[in-house]
HTML snippet that shows the backbone in 3Dmol.js (N, CA, C, O; Angstrom):
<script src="https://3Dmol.org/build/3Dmol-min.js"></script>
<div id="view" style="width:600px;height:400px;position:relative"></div>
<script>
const pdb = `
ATOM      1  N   UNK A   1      13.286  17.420 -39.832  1.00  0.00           N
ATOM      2  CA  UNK A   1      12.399  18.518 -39.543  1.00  0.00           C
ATOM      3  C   UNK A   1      11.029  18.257 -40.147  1.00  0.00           C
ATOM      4  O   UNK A   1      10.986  17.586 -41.178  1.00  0.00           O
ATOM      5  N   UNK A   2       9.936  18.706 -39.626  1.00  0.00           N
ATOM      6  CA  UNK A   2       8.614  18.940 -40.122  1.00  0.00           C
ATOM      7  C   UNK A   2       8.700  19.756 -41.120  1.00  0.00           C
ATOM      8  O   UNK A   2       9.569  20.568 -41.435  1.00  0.00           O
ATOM      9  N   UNK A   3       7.547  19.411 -41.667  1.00  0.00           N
ATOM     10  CA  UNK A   3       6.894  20.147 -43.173  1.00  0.00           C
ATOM     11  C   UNK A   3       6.485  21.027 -42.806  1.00  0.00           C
ATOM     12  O   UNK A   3       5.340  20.846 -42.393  1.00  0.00           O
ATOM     13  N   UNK A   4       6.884  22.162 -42.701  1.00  0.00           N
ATOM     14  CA  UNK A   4       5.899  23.551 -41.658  1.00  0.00           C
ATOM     15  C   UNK A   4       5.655  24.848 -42.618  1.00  0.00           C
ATOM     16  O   UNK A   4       5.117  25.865 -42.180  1.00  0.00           O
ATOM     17  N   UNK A   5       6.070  24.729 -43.872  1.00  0.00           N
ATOM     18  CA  UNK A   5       5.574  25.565 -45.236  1.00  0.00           C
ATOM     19  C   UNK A   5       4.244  25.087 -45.417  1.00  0.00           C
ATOM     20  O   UNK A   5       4.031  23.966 -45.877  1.00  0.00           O
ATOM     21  N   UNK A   6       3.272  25.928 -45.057  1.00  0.00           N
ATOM     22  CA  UNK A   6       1.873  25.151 -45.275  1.00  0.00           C
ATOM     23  C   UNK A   6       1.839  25.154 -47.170  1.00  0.00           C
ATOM     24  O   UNK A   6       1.081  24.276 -47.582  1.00  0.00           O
ATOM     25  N   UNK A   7       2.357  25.779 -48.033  1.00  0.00           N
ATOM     26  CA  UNK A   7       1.758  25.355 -49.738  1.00  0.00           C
ATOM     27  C   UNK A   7       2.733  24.098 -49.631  1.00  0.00           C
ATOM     28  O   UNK A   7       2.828  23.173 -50.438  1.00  0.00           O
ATOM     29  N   UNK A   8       3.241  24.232 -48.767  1.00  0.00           N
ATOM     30  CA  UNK A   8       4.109  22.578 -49.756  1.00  0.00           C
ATOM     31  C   UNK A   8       3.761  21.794 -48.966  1.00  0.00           C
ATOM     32  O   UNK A   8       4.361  20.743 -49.189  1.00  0.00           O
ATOM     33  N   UNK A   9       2.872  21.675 -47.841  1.00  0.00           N
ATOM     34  CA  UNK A   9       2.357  20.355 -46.990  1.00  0.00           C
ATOM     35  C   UNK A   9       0.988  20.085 -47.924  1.00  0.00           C
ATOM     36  O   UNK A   9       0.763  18.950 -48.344  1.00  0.00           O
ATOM     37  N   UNK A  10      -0.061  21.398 -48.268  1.00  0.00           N
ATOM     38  CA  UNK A  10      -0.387  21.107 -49.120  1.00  0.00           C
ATOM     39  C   UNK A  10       0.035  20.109 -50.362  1.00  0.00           C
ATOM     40  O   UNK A  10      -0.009  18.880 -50.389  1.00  0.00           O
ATOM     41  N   UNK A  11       0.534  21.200 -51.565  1.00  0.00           N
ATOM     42  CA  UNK A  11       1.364  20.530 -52.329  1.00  0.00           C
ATOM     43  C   UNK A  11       1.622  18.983 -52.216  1.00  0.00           C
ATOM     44  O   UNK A  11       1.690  18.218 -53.178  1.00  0.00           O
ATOM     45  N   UNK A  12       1.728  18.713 -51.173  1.00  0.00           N
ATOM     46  CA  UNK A  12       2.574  16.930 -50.875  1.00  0.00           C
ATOM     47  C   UNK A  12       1.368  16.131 -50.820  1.00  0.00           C
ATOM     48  O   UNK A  12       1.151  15.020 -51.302  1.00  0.00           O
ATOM     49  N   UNK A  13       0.564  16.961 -50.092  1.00  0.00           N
ATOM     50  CA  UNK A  13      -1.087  15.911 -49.962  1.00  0.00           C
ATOM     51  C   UNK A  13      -1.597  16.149 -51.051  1.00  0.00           C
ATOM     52  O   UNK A  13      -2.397  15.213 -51.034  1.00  0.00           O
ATOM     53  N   UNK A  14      -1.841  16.785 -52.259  1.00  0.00           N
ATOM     54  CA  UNK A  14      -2.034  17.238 -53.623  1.00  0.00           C
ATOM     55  C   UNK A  14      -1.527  15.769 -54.493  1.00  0.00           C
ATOM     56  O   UNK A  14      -2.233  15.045 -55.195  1.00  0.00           O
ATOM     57  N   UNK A  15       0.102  15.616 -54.135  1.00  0.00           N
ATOM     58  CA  UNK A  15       0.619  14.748 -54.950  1.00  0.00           C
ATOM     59  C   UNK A  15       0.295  13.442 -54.344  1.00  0.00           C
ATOM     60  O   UNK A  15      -0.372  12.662 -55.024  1.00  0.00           O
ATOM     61  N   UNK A  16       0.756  13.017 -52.901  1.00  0.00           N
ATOM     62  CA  UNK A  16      -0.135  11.997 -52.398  1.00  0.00           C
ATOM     63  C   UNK A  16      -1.466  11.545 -52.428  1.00  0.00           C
ATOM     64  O   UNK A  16      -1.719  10.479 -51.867  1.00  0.00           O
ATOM     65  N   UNK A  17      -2.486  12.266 -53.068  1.00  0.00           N
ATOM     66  CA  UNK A  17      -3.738  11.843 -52.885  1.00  0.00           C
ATOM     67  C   UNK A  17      -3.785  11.667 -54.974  1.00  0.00           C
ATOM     68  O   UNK A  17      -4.294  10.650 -55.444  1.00  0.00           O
ATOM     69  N   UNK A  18      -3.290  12.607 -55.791  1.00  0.00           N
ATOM     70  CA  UNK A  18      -3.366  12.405 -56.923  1.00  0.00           C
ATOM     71  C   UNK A  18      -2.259  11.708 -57.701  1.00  0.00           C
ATOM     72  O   UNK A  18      -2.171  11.686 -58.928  1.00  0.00           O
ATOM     73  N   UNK A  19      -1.280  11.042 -56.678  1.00  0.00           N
ATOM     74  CA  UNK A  19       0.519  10.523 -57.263  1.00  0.00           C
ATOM     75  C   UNK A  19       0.627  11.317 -58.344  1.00  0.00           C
ATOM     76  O   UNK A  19       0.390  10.688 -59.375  1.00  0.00           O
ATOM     77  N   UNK A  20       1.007  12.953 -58.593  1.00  0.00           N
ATOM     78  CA  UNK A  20       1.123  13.753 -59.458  1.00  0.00           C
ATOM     79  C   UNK A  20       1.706  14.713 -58.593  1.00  0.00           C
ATOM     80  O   UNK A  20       1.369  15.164 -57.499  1.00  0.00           O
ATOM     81  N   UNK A  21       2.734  14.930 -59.409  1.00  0.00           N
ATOM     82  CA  UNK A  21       3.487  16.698 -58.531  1.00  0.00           C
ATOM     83  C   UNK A  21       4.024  17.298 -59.478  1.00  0.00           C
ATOM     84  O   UNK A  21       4.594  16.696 -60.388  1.00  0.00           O
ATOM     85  N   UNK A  22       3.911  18.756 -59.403  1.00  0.00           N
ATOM     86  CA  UNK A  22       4.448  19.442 -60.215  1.00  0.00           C
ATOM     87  C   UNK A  22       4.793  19.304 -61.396  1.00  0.00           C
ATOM     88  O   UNK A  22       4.981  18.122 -61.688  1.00  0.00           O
ATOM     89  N   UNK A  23       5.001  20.205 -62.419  1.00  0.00           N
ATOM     90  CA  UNK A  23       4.935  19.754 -63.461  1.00  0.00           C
ATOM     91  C   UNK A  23       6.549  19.746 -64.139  1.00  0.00           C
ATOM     92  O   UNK A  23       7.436  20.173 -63.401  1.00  0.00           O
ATOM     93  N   UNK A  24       6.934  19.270 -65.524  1.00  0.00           N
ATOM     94  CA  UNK A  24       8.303  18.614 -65.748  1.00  0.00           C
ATOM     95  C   UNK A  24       8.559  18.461 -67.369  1.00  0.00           C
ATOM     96  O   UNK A  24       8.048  17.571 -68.050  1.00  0.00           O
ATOM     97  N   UNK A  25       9.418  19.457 -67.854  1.00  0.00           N
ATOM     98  CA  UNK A  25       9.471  19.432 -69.211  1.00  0.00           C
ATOM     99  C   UNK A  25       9.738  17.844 -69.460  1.00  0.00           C
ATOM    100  O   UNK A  25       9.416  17.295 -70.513  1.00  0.00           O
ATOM    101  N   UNK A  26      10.305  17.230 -68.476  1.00  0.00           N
ATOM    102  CA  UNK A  26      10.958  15.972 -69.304  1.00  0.00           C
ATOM    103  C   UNK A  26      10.916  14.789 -68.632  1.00  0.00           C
ATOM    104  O   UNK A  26      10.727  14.958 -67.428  1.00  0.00           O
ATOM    105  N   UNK A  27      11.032  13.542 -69.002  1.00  0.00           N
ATOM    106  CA  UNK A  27      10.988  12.507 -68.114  1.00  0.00           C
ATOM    107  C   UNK A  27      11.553  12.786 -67.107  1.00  0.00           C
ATOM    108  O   UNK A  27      11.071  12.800 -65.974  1.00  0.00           O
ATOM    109  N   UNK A  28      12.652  13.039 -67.436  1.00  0.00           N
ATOM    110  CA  UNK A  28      13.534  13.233 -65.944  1.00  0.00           C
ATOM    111  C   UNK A  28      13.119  14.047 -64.819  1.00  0.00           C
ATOM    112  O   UNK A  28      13.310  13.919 -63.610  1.00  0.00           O
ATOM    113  N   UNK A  29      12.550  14.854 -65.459  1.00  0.00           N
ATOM    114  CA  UNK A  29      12.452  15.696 -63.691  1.00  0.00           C
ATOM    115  C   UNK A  29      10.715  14.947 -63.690  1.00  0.00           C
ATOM    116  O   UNK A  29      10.215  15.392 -62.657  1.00  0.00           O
ATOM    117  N   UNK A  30       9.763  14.126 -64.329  1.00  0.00           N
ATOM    118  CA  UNK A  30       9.051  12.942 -63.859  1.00  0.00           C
ATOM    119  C   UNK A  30      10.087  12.404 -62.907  1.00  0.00           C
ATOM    120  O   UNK A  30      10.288  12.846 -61.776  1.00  0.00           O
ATOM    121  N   UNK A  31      10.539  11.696 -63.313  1.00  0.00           N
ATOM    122  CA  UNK A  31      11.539  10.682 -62.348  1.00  0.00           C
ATOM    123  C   UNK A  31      11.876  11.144 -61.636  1.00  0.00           C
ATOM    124  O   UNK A  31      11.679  10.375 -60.695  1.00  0.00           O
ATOM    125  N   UNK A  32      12.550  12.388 -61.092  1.00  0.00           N
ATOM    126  CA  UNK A  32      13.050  13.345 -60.267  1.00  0.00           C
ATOM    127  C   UNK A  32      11.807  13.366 -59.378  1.00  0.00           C
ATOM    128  O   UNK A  32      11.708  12.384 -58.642  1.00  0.00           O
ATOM    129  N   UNK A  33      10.944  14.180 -59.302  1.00  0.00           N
ATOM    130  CA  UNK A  33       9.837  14.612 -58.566  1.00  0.00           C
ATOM    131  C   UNK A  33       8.911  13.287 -58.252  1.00  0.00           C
ATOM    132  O   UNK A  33       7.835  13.526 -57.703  1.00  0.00           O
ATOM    133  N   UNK A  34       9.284  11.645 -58.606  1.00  0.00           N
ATOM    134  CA  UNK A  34       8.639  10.806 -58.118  1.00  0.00           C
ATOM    135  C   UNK A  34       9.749  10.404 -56.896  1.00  0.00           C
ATOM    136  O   UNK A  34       9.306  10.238 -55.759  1.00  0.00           O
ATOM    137  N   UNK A  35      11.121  10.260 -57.143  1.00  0.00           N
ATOM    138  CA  UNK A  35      12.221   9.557 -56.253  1.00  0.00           C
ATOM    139  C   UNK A  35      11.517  10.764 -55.170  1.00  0.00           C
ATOM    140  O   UNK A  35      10.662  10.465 -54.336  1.00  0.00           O
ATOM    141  N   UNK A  36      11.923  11.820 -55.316  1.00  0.00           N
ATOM    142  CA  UNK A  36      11.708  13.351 -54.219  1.00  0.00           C
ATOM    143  C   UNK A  36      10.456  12.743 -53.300  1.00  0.00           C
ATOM    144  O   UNK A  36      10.477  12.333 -52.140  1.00  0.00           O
ATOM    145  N   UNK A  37       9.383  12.836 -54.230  1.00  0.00           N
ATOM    146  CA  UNK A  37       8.147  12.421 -53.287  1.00  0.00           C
ATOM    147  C   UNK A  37       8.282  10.995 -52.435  1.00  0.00           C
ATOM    148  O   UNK A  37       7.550  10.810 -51.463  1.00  0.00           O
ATOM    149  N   UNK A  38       9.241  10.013 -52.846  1.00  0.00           N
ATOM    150  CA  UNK A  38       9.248   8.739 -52.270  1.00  0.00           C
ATOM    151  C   UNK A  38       9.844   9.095 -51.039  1.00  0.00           C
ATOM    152  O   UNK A  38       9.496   8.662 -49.941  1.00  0.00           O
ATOM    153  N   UNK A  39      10.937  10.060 -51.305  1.00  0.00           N
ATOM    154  CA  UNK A  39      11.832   9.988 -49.961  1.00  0.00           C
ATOM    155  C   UNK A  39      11.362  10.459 -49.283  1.00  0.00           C
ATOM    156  O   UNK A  39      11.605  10.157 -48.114  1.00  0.00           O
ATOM    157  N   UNK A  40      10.304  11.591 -49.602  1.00  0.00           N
ATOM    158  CA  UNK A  40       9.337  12.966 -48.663  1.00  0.00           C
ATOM    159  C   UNK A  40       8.489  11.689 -47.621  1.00  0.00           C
ATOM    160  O   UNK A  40       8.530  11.589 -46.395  1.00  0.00           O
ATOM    161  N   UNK A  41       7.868  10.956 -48.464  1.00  0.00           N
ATOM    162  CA  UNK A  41       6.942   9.809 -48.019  1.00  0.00           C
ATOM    163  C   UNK A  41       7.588   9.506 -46.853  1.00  0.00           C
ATOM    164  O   UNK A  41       7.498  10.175 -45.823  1.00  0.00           O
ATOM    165  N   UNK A  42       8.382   8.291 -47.023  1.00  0.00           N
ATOM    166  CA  UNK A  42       9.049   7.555 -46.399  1.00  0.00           C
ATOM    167  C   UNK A  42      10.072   8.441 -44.904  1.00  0.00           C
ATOM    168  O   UNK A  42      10.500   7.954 -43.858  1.00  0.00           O
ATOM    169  N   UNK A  43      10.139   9.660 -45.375  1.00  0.00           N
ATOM    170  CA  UNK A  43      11.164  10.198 -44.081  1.00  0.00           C
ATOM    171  C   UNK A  43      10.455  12.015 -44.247  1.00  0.00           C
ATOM    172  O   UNK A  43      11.043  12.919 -44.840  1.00  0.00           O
ATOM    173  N   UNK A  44       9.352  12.120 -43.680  1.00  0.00           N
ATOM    174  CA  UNK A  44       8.546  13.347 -43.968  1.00  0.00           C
ATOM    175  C   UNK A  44       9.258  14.474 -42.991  1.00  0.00           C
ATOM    176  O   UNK A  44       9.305  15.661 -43.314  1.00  0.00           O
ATOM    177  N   UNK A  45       9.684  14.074 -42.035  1.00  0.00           N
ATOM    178  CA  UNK A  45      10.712  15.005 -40.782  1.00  0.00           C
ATOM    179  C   UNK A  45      11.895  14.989 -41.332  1.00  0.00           C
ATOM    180  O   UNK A  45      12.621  15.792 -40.747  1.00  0.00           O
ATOM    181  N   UNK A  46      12.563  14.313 -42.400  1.00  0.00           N
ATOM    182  CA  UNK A  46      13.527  15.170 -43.012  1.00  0.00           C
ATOM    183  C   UNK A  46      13.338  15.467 -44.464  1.00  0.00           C
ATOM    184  O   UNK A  46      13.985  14.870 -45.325  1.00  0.00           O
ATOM    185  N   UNK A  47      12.283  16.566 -44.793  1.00  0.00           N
ATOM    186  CA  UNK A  47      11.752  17.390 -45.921  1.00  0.00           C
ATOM    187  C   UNK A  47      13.071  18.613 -46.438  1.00  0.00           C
ATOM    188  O   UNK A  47      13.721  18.800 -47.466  1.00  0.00           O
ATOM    189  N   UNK A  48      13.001  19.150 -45.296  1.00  0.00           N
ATOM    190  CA  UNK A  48      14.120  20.167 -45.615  1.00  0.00           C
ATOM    191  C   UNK A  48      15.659  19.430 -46.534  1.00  0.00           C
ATOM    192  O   UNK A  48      16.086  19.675 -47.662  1.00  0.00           O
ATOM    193  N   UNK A  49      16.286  18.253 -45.199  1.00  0.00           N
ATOM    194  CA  UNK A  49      17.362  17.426 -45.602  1.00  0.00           C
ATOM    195  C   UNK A  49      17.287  17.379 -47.433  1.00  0.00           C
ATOM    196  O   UNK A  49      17.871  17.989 -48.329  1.00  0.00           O
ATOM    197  N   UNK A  50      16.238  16.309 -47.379  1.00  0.00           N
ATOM    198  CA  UNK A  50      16.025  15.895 -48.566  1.00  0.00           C
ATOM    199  C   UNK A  50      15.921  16.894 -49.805  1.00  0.00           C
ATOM    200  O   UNK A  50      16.467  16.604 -50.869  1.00  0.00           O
ATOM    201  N   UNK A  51      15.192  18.104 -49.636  1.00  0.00           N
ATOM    202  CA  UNK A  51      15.234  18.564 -51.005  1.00  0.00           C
ATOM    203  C   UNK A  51      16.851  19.461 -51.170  1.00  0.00           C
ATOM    204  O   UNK A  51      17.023  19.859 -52.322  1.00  0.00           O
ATOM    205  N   UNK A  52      17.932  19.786 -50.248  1.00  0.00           N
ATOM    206  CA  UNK A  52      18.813  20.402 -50.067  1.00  0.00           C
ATOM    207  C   UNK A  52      19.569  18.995 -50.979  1.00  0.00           C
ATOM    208  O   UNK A  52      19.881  19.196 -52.153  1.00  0.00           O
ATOM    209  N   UNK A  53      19.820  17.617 -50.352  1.00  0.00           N
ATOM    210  CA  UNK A  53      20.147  16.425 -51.437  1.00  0.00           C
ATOM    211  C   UNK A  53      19.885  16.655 -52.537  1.00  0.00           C
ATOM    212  O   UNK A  53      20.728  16.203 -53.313  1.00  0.00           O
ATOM    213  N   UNK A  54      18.899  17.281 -53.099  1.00  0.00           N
ATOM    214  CA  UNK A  54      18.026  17.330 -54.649  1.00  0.00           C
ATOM    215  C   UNK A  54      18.407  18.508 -54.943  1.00  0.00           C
ATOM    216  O   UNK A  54      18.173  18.868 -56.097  1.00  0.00           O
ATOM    217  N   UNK A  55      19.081  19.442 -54.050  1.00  0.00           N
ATOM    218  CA  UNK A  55      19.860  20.502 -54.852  1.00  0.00           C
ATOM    219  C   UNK A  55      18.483  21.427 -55.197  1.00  0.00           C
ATOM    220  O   UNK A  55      18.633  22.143 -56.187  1.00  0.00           O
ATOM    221  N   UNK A  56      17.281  21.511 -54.589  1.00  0.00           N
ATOM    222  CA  UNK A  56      16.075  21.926 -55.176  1.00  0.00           C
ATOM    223  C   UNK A  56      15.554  22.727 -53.526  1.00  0.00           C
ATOM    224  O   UNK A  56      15.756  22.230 -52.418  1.00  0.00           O
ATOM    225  N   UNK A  57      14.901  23.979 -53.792  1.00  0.00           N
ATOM    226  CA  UNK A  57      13.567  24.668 -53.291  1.00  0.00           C
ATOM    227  C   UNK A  57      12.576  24.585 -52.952  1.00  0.00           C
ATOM    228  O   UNK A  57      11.869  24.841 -53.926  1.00  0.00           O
ATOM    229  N   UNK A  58      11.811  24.311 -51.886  1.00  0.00           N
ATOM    230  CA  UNK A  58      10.329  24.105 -51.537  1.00  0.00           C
ATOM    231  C   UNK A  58       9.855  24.713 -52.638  1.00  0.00           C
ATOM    232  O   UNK A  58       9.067  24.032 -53.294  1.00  0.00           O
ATOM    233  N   UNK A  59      10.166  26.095 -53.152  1.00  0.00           N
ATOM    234  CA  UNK A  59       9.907  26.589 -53.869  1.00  0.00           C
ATOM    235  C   UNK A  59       9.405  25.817 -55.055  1.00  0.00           C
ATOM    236  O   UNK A  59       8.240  25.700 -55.434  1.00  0.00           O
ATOM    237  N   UNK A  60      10.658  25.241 -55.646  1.00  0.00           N
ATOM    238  CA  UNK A  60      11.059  24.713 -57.011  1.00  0.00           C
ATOM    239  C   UNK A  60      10.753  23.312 -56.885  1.00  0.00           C
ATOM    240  O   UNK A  60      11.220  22.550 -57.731  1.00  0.00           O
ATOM    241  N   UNK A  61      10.077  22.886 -56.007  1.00  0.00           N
ATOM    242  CA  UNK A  61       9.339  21.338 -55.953  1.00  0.00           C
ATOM    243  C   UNK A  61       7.705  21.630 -56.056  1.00  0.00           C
ATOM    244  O   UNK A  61       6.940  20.982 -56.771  1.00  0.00           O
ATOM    245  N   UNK A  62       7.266  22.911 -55.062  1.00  0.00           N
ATOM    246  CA  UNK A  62       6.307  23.391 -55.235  1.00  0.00           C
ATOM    247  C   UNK A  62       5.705  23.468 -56.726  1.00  0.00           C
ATOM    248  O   UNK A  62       4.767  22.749 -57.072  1.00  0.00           O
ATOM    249  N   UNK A  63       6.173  24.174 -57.371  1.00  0.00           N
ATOM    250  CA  UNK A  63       6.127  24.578 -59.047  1.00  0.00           C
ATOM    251  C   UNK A  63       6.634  23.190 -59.794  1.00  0.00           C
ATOM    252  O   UNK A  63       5.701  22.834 -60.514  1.00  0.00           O
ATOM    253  N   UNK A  64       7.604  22.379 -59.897  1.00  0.00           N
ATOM    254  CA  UNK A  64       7.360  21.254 -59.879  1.00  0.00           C
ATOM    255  C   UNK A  64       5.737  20.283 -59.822  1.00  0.00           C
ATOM    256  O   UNK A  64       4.940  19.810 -60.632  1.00  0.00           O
ATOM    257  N   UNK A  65       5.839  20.341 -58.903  1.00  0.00           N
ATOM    258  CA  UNK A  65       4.255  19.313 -58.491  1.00  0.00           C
ATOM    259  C   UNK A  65       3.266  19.670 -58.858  1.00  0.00           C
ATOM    260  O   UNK A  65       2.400  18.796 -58.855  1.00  0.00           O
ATOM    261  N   UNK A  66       2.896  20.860 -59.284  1.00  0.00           N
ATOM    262  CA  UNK A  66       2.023  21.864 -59.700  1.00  0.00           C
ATOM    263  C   UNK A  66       1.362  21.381 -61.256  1.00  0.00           C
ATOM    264  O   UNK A  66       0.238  20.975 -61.553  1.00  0.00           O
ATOM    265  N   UNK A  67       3.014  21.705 -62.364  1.00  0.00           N
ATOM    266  CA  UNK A  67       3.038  21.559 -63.725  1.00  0.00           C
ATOM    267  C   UNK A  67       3.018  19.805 -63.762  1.00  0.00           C
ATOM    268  O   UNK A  67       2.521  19.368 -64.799  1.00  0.00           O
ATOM    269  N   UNK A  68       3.384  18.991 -62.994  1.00  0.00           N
ATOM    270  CA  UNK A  68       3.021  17.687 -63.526  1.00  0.00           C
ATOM    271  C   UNK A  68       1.731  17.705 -63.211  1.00  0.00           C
ATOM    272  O   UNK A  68       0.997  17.280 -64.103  1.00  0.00           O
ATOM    273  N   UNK A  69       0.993  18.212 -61.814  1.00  0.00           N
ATOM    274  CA  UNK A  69      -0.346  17.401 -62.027  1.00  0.00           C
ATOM    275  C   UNK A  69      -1.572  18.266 -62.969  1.00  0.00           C
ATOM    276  O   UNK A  69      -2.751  17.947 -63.126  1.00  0.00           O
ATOM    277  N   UNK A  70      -0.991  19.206 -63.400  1.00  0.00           N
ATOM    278  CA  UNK A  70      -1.997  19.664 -64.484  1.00  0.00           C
ATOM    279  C   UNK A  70      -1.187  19.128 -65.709  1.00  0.00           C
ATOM    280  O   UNK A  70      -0.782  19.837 -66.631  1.00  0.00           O
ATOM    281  N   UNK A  71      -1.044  18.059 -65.617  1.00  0.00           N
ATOM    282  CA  UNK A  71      -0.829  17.147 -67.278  1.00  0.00           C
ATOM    283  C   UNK A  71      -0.720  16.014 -67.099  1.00  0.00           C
ATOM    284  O   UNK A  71       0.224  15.331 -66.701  1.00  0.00           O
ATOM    285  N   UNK A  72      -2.498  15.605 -67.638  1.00  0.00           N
ATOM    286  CA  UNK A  72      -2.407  14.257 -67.675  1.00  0.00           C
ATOM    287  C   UNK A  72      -1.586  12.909 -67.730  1.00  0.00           C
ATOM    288  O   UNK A  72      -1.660  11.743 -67.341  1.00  0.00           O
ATOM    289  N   UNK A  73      -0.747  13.767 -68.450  1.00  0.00           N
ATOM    290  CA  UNK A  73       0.212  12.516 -69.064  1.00  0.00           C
ATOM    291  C   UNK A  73       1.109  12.360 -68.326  1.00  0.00           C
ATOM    292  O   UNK A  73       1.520  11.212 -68.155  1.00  0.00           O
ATOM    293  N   UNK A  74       1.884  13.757 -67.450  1.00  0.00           N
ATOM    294  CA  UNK A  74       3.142  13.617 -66.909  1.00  0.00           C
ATOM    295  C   UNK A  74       2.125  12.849 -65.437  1.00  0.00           C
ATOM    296  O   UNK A  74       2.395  11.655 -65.310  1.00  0.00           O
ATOM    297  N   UNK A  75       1.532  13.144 -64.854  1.00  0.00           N
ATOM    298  CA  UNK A  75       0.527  12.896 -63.837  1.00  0.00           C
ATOM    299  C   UNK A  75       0.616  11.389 -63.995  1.00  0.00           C
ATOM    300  O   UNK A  75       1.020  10.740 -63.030  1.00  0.00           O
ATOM    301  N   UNK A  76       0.312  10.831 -65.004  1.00  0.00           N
ATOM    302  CA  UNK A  76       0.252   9.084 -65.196  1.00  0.00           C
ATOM    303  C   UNK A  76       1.129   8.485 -64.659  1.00  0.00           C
ATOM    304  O   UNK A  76       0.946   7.606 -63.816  1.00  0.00           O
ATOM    305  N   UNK A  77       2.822   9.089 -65.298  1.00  0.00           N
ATOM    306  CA  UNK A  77       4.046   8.768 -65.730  1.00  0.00           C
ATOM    307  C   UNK A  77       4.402   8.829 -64.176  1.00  0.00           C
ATOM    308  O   UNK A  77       4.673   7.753 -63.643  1.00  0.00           O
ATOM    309  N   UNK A  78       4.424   9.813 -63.514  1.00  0.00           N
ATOM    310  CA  UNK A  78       4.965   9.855 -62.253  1.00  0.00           C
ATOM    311  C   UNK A  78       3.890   9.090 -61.136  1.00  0.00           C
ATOM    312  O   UNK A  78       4.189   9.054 -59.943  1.00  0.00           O
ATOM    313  N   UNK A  79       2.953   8.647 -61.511  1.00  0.00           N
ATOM    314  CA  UNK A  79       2.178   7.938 -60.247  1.00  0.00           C
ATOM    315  C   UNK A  79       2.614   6.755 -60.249  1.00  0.00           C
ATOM    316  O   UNK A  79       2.577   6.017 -59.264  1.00  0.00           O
ATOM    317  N   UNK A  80       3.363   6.263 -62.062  1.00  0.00           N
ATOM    318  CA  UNK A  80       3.947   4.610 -62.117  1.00  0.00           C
ATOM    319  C   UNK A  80       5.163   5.004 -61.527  1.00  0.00           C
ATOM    320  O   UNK A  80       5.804   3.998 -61.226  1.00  0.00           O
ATOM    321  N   UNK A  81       5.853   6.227 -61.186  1.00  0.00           N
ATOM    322  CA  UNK A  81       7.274   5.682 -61.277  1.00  0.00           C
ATOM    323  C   UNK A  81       7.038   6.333 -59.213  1.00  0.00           C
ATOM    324  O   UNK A  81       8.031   6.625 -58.547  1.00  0.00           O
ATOM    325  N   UNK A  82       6.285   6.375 -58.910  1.00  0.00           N
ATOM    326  CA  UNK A  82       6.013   6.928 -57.631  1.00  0.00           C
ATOM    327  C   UNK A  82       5.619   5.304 -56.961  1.00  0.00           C
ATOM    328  O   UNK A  82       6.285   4.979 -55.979  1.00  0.00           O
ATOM    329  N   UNK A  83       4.693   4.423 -57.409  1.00  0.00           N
ATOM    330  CA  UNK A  83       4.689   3.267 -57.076  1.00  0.00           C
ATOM    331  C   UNK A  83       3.874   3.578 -55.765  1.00  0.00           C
ATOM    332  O   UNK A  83       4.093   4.694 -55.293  1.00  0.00           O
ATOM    333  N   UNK A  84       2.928   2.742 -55.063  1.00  0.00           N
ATOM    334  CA  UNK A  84       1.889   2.426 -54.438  1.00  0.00           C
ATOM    335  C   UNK A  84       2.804   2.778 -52.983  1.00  0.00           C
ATOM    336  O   UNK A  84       3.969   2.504 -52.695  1.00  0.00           O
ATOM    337  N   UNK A  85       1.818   3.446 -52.283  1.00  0.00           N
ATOM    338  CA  UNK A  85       2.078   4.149 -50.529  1.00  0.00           C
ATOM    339  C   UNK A  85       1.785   2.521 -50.186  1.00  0.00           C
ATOM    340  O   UNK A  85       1.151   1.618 -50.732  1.00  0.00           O
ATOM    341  N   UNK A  86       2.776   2.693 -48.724  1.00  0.00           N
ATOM    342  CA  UNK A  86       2.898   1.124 -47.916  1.00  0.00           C
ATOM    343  C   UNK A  86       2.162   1.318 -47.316  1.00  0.00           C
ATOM    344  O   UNK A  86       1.811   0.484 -46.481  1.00  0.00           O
TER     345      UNK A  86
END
`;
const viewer = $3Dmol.createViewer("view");
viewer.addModel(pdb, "pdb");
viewer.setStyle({}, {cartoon: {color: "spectrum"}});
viewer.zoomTo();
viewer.render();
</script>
């Protein structure tokens, strides 16, 4: 399916243009919200699929992507573990 929630098509071009999404008490949901965005990347018509796999909310990716890219640091962490668009 298409991305048809316009804050989270936003949101996705937010993290695609800054490799930063939402924000993440902990490495892990870094790592979490970089794999998420890889798969979003790579297979964008199945958005819905994918975050239902992740057990997660447009919602709760939304707010996600949000709190990493207002922190520098988590913002860094997830653009290395997000790795360069083909």
């Amino acid at each position: 399916m298409a991305i048809r929630h316009p804050i989270l098509r936003s949101a996705l071009v937010l993290t695609l243009a800054l490799t930063g999404c939402g924000s993440c008490g902990s490495e892990d949901e870094v790592l979490r919200a970089a794999e998420i965005a890889r798969e979003i990347r790579e297979r964008p018509d199945d958005t819905e699929a994918i975050l239902e796999e992740h057990e997660m909310t447009i919602e709760e990716l939304e707010a996600l992507m949000y709190e990493i890219a207002a922190d520098p640091e988590k913002s860094q962490r997830h653009q290395e573990a997000l790795g360069p668009a083909e």
